[in-house]
C-alpha positions as CSV (number, residue, x, y, z in Angstrom):
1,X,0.0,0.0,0.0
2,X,1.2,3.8,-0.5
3,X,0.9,6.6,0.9
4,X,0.0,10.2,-0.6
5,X,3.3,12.4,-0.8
6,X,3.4,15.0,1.6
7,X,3.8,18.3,-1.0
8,X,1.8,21.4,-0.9
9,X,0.7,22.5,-4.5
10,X,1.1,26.5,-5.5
11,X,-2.8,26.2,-5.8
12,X,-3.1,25.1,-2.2
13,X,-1.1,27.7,-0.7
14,X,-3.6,30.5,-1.8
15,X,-5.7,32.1,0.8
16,X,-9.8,30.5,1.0
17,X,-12.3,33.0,-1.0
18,X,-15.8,33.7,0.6
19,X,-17.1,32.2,-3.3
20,X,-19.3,29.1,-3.0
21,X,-16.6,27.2,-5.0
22,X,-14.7,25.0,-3.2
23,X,-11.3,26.2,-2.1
24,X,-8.5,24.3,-1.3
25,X,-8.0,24.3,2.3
26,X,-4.3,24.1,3.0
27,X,-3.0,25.8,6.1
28,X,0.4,27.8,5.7
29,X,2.2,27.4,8.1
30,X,3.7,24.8,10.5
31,X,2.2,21.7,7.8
32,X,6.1,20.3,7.5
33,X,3.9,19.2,3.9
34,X,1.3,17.4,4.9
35,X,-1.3,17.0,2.2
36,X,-4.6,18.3,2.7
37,X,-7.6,18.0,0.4
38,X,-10.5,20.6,0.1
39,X,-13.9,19.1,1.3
40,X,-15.8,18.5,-1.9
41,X,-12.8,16.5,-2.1
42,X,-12.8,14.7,1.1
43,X,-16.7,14.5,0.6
44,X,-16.0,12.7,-2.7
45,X,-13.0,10.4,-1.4
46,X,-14.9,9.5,1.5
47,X,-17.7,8.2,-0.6
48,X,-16.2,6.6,-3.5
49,X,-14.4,4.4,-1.0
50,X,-17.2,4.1,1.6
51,X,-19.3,2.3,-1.0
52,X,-16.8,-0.3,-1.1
53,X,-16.4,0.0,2.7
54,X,-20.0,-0.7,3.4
55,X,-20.3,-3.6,1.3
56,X,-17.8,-5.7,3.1
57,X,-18.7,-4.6,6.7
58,X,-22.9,-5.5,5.5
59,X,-21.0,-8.8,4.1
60,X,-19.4,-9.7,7.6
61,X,-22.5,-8.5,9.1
62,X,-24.8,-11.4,7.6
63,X,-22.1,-13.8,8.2
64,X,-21.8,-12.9,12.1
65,X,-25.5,-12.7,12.0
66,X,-25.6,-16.2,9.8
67,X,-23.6,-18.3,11.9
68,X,-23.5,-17.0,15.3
69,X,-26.6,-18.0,17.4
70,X,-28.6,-14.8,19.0
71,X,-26.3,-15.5,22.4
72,X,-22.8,-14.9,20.9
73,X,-24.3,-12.2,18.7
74,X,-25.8,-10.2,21.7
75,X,-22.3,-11.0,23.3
76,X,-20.5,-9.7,20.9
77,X,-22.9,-6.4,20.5
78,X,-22.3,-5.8,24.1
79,X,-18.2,-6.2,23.9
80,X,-18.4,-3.3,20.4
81,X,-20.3,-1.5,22.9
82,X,-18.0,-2.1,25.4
83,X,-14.3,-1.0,23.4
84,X,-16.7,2.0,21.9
85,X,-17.5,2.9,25.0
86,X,-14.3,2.6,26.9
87,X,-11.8,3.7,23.9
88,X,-12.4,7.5,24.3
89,X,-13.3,7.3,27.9
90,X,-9.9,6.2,28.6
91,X,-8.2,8.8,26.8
92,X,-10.0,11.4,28.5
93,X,-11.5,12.0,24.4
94,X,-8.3,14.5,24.2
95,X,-8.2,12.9,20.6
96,X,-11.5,14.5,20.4
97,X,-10.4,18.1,20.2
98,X,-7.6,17.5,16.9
99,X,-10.6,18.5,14.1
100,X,-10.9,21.7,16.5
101,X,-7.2,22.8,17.1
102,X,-4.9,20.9,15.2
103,X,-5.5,23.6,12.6
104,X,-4.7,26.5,15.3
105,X,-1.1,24.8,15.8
106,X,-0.6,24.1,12.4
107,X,-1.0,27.3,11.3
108,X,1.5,29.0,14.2
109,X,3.7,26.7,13.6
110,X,3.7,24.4,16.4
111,X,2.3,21.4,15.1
112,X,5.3,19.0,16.2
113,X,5.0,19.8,19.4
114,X,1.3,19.1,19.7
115,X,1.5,16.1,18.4
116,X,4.4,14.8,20.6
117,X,2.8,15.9,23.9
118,X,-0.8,14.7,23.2
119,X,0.7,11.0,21.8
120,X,2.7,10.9,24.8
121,X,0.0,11.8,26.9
122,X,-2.8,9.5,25.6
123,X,-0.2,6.7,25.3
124,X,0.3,6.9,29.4
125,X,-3.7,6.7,29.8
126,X,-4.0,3.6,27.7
127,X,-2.3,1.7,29.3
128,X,-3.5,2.8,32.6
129,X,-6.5,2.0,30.8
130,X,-5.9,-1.4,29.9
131,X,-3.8,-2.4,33.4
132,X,-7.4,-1.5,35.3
133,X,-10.0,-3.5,32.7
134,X,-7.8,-6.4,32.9
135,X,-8.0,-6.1,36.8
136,X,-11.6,-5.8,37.2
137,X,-12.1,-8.1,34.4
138,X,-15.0,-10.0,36.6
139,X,-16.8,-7.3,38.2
140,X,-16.9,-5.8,34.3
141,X,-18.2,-9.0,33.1
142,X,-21.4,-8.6,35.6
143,X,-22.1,-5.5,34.1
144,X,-21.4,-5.9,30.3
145,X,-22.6,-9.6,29.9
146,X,-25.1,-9.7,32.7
147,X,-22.8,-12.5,34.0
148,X,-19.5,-12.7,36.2
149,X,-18.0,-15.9,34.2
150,X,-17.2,-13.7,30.6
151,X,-13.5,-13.3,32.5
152,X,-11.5,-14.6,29.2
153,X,-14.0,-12.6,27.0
154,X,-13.1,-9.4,29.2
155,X,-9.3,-10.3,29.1
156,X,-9.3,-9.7,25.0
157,X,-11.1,-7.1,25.5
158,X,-8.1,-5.4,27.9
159,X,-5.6,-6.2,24.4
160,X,-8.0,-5.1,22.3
161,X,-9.0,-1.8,24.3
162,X,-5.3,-0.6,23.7
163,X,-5.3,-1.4,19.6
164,X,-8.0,0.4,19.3
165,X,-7.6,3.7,21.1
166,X,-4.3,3.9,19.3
167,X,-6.7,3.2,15.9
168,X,-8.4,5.9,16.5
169,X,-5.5,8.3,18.0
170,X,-4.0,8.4,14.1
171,X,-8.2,8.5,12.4
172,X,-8.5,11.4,14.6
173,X,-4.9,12.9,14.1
174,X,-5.0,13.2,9.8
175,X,-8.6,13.6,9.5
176,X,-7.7,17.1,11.7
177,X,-4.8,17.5,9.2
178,X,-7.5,16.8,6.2
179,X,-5.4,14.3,4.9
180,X,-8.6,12.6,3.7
181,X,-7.2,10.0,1.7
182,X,-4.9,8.4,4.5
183,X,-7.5,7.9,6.5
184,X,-9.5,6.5,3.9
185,X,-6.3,4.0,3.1
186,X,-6.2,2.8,7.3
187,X,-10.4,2.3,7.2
188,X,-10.4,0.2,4.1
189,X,-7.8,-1.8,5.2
190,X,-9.0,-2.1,8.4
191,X,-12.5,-3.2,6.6
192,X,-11.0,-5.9,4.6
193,X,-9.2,-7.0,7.3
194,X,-11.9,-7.2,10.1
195,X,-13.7,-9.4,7.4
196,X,-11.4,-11.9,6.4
197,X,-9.9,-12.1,10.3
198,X,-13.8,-12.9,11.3
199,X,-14.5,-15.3,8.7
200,X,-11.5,-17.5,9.6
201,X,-11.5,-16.9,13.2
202,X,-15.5,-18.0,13.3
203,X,-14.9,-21.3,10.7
204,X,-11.4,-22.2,12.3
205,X,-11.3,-21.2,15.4
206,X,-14.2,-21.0,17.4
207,X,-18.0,-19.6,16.4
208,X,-18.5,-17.2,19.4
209,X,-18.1,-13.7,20.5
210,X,-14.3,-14.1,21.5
211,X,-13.8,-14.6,17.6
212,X,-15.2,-11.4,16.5
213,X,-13.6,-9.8,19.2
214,X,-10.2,-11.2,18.5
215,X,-11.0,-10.6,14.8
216,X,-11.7,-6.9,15.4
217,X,-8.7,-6.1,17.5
218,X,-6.3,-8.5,15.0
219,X,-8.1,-5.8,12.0
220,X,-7.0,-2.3,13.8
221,X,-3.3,-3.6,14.6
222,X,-3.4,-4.6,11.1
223,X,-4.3,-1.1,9.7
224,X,-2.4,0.4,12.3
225,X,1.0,-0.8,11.2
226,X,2.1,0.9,8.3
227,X,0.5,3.9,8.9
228,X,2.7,4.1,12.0
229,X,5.8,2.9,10.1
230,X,5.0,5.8,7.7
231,X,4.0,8.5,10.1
232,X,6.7,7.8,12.0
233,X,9.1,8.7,9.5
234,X,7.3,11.7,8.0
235,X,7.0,13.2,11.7
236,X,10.7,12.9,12.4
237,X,11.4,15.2,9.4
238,X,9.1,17.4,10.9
239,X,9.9,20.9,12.4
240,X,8.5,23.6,14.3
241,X,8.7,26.4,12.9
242,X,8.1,28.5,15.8
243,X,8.9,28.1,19.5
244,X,6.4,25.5,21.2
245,X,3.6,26.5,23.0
246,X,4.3,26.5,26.9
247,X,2.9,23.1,28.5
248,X,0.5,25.6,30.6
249,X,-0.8,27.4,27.6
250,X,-1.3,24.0,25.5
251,X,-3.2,22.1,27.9
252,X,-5.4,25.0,29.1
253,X,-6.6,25.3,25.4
254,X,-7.3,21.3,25.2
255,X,-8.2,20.4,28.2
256,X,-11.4,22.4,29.2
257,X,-12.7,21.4,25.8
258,X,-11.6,17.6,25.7
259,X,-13.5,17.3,28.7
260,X,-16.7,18.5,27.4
261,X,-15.6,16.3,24.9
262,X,-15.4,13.8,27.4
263,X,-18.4,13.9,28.6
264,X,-20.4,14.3,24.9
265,X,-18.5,11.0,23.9
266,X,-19.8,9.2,26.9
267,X,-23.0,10.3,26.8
268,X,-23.2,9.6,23.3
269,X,-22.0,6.2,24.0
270,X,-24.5,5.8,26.5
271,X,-27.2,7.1,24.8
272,X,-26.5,4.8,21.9
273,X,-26.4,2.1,24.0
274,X,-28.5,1.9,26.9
275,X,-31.4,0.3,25.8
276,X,-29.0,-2.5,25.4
277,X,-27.9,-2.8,29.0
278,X,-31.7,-2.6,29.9
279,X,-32.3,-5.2,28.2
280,X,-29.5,-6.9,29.6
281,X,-30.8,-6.2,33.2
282,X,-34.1,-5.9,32.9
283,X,-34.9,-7.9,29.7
284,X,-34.9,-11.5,31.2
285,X,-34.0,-13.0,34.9
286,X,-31.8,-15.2,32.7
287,X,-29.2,-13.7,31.0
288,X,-29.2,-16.3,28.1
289,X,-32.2,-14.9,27.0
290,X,-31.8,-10.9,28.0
291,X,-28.5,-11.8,25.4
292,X,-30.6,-13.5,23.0
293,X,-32.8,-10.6,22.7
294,X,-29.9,-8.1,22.1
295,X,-28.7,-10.5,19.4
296,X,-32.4,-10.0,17.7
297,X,-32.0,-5.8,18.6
298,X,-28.4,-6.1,16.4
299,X,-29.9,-8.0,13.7
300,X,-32.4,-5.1,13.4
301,X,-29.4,-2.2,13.5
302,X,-27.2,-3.9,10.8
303,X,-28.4,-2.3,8.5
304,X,-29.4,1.4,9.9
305,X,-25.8,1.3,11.6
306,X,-24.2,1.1,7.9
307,X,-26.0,4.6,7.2
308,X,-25.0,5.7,10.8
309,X,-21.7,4.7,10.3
310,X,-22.0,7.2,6.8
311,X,-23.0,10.0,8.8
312,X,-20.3,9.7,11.0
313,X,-17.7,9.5,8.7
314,X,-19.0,12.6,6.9
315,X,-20.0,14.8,9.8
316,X,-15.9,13.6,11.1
317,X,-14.7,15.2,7.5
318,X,-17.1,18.2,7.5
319,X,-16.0,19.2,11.4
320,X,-12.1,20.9,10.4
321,X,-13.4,22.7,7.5
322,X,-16.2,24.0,9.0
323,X,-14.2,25.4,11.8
324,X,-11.9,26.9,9.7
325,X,-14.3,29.0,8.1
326,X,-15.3,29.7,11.6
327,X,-11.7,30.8,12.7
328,X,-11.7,32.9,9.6
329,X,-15.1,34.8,10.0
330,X,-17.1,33.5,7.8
331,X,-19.7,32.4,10.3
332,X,-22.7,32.7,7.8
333,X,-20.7,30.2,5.3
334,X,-20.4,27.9,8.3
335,X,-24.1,28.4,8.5
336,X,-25.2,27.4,4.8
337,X,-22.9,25.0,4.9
338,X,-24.1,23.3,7.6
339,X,-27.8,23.9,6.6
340,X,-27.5,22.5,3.3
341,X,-25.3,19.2,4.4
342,X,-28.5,18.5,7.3
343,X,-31.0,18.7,3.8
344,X,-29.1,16.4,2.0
345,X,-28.5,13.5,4.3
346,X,-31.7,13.9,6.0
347,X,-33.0,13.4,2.2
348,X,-30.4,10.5,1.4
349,X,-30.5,8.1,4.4
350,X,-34.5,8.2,4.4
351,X,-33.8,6.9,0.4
352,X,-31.2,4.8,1.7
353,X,-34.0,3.2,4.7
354,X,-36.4,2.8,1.5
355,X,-34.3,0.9,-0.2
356,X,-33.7,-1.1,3.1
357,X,-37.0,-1.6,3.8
358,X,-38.0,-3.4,0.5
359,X,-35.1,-6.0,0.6
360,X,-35.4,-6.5,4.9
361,X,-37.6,-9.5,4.2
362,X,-35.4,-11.1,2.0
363,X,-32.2,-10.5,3.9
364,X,-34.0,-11.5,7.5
365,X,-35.8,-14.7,5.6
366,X,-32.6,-15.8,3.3
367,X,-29.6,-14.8,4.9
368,X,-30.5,-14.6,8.3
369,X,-32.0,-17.7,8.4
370,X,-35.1,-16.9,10.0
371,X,-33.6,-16.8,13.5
372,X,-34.4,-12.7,14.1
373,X,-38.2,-12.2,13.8
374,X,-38.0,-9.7,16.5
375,X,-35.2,-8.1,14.8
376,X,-37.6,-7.4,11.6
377,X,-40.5,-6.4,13.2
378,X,-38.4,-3.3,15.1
379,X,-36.4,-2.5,12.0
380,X,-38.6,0.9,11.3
381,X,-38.5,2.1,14.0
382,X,-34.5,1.2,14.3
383,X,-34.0,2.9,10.9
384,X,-35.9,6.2,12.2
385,X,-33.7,6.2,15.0
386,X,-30.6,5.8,13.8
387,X,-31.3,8.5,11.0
388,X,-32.4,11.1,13.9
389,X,-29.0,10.3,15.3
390,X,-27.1,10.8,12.9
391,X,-28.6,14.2,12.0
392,X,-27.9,15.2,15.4
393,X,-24.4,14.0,15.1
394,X,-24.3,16.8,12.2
395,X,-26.3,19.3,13.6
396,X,-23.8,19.7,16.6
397,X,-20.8,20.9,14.7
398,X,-22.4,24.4,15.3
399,X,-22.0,23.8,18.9
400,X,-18.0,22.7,18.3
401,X,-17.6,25.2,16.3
402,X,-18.5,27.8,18.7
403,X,-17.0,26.0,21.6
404,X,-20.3,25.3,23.3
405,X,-19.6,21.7,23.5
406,X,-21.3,21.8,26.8
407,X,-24.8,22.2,25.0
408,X,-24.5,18.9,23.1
409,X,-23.5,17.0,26.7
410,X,-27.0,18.7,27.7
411,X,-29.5,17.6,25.0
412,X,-28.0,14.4,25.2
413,X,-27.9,13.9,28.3
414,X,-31.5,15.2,28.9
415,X,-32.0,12.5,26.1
416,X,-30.6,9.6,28.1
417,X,-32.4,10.1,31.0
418,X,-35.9,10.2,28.8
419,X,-34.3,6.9,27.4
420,X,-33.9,5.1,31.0
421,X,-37.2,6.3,32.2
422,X,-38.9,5.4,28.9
423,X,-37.4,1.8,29.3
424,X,-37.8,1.4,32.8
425,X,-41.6,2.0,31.6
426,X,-42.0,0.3,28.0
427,X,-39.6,-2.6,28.3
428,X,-41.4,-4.8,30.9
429,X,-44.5,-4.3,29.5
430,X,-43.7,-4.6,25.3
431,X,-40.1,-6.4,25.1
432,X,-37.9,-5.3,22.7
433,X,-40.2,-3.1,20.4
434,X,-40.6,-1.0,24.1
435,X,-36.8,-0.6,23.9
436,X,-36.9,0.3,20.5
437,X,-39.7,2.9,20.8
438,X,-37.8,4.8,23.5
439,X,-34.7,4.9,22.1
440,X,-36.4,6.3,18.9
441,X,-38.1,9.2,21.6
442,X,-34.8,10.3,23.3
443,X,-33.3,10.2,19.9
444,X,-35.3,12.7,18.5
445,X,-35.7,14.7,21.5
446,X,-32.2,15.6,21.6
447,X,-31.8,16.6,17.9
448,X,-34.7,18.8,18.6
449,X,-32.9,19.8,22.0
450,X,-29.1,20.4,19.5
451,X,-31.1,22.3,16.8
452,X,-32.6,24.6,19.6
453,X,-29.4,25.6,21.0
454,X,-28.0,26.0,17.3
455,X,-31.0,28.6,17.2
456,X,-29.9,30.5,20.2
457,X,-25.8,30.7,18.8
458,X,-27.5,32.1,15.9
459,X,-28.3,29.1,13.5
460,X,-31.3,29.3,11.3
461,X,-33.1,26.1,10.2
462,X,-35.5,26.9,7.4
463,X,-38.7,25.0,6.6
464,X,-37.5,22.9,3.9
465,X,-35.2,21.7,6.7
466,X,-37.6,20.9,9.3
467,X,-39.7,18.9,6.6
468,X,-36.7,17.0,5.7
469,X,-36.3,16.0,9.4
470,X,-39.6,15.2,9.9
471,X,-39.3,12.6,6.9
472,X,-37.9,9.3,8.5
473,X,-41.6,9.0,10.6
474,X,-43.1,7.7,6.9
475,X,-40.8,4.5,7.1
476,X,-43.2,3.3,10.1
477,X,-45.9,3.2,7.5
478,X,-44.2,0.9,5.1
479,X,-41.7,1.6,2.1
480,X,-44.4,1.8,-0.4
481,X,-45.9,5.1,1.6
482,X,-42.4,6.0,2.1
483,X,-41.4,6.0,-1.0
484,X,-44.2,7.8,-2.7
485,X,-43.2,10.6,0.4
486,X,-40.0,10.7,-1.0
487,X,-41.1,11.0,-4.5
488,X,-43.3,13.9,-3.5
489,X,-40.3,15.7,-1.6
490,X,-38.0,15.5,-4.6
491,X,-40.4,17.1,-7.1
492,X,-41.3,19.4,-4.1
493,X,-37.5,20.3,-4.1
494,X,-37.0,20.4,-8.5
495,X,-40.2,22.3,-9.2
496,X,-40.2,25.2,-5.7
497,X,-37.8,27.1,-3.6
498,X,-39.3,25.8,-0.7
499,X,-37.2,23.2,0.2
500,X,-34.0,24.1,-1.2
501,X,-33.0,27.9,-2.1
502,X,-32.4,28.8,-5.2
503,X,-28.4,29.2,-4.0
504,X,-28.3,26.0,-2.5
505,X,-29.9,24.5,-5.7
506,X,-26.6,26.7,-8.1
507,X,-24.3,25.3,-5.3
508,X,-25.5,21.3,-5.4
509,X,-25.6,21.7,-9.5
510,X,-21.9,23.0,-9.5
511,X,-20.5,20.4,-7.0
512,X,-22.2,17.7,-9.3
513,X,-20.8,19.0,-12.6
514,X,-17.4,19.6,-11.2
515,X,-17.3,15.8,-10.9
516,X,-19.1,14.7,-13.6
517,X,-16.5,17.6,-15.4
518,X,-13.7,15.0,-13.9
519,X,-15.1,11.7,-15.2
520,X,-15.4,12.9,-18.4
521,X,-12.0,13.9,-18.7
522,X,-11.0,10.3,-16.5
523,X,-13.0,8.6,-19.2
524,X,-11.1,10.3,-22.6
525,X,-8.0,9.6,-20.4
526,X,-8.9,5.9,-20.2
527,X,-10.1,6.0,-24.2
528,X,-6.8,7.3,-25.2
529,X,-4.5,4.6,-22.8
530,X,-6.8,2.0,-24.6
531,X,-6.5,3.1,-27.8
């Protein structure tokens, strides 16, 4: 595998414009040449790659959901949950804060340094991270599995805790530094790799949880290891090219907001998966069958995680260029931006739940093997959900931007609780379609709750927005009523200003014939090689 080069172009260098095009966002300054790409790019990379991406991880998916029986698969749910959970939690999320300051440092100058300091610093908590799971390996196992025998099960997940955060310490570190396709290379590989590690772990080895788990931590290490052969080289050549910030300084800038990062990844975590340890604890007096039903709740979220999993990735690339245009002014471009990106996924993943809802039966009945019936029965109200959080995970880069993280911790937070109480009330009395139906409430009341805040920072969401949002409550009714809905909306949107502006309209037609512009020229290129 290679690597980009890391050289600037002439074009780069050139200070951002306040036109609608898309400008190249290099950062002068402190870069020692690391490549950066603009965000139509990144948007584009991200995609063209993600399609590829999604395929294999929907590919495991029905395998893990094929062979393991609803047990192992709720056990395995609950250990993902568990490293998610844990892997930014023990790093005190200072990872979290490179798409808002790496930028700042890069453009003083000072990037060297802030790298060093925060690798050295998150490499101490890892492993103070790792030292404490492994010793309260059984008490954990109470908690996560419901059980205190999952000791060995909570023993890889000590190893794999440590793979992980360091995973994510280089996603985090060049997605900041908009090195888009880097990043891109690592989660491919790491794709391919979680897929072909599970599918001989689970036919070789052994079909349980510790499998996937094993297979999951063997994927990370094995994207992890060029990328730090190659980073490690490229940072040793790099230089400061002003004095470092003073210790004091640096950590009084990161800290404050890595720990309202802190506290929004972990109650993000928990928010996304609380109904799960309800259902763990208050599911079933036997944990074999409060497991089974979270193995029939993950059959359900295969598929809506894949356009979660989307959302994050893009709202992750949108965050550094939205705060540069934020550390440059241009609040109102931050604005549209942001206003425009909520339109179009809101628009796409509802498509995307369409499509998903036509071929459910067939997937649930052929690949699944008829073993979730629960799972398809919750799966509209699992693919609302999940589309209401992921607009929320968009919707709060206004909040980042303006260094309100705080806000986000409340709506979701207010959110959680509503999700406890709401489970504590429904899940005794309807099963697992009771945990489903309050997850779906606390979902959407803390979008609601992150849109409202927006408002008060000075955010304006226009009515072709709130429509849009309001859009995902049609796939309760079936796809065929969903998809005439959607039908309706996109002539609603081609034939009025109502929905989209007639700026927003110029701005989606000229991102979509710049790259049509560039595969007509690929495609001559590739006529004239042939010819």
């Amino acid at each position: 595998m290679t690597f980009p080069e890391l050289q600037l172009s002439k074009n780069e260098a050139k200070p951002a414009t306040h036109s609608n095009t898309p400008q190249s966002n290099t950062a002068p300054g402190g870069g020692g040449g690391l490549r950066t790409d603009t965000l139509a790019d990144s948007l584009f990379i991200m995609l063209s790659l993600m399609v590829m991406q999604r395929l294999v991880g929907f590919f495991r998916a029905i395998l893990f959901c094929r062979w393991l029986d609803p047990e192992q698969l709720g056990q395995w749910d609950m250990a993902f949950g568990f490293l998610m959970l844990a892997a930014p939690l023990a790093v005190l999320a200072l990872p979290g804060t490179f798409g808002r300051y790496a930028e700042r440092y890069r453009q003083r100058g000072q990037l060297r340094g802030f790298i060093k300091r925060t690798a050295t610093l998150c490499a101490i908590l890892a492993v103070v991270a790792v030292v404490v799971v492994w010793v309260a390996r059984g008490w954990l196992s109470q908690q996560i599995f419901g059980t205190p025998e999952q000791t060995e099960l909570m023993a890889m997940l000590a190893v794999g805790l440590l793979v992980v955060i360091v995973y994510n310490y280089f996603i985090s570190l060049f997605t900041a530094l908009r090195n888009i396709r880097l990043v891109s290379a690592m989660q491919m590989l790491n794709v391919l790799a979680f897929a072909g590690l599970g599918i001989v772990l689970l036919l070789g080895w052994r079909c349980t949880a510790a499998a996937a788990v094993v297979a999951y931590a063997g994927a990370a290490l094995v994207a992890l290891l060029p990328v730090v052969w190659w980073s490690t080289r490229v940072l040793a050549n790099l230089r400061d090219e002003s004095l470092p910030t003073a210790q004091s300084s640096l950590w009084t800038t990161l800290i404050p907001f890595a720990g309202w990062i802190l506290i929004i990844n972990l109650l993000t975590n928990l928010f996304e998966i609380v109904d799960r340890y309800m259902i763990v604890h208050y599911g079933s007096t036997l944990a074999s069958e409060s497991l089974a039903m979270v193995g029939n709740y993950h059959s359900s979220r295969v598929m809506p995680l894949l356009l979660t999993s989307v959302a994050a990735m893009l709202a992750t690339v949108l965050t550094p260029h939205l705060s540069r245009d934020w550390e440059a002014g241009r609040r109102e471009r931050v604005t549209a931006q942001l206003n425009l990106f909520i339109k179009v996924m809101a628009f796409g993943l509802t498509a995307l739940a369409v499509v998903v809802m036509f071929v459910a039966p067939l997937l649930f009945g052929v690949a699944f093997k008829d073993k979730f019936a629960e799972g398809l029965a919750v799966l509209p109200w699992s693919l609302t959900y999940c589309i209401w959080f992921s607009l929320a995970m968009v919707a709060q880069k206004y909040l980042w931007c303006a260094e309100k993280a705080g806000l986000v911790g409340a709506a979701l937070g207010i959110g959680l609780v509503v999700n406890i109480v709401l489970n504590l009330l429904l899940l005794p009395r309807m099963g697992l379609l009771g945990a489903v139906l309050a997850t779906s409430a606390a979902n959407l009341l803390a979008l609601v709750l992150i849109l409202m805040f927006n408002w008060l920072l000075g955010f304006r969401l226009d009515r072709g927005t709130w429509a849009l949002l309001a859009a995902p409550l049609a796939l309760c009714l079936g796809p065929w009523v969903s998809l005439l809905l959607l039908l309706a909306i996109a002539l609603e949107a081609f034939n009025t200003d109502r929905l989209l502006s007639p700026a927003e309209k110029r701005q989606l037609s000229d991102v979509c014939s710049s790259y049509l512009e560039r595969f007509t020229i690929l495609q001559k290129v590739l006529r004239k090689t042939n010819g």
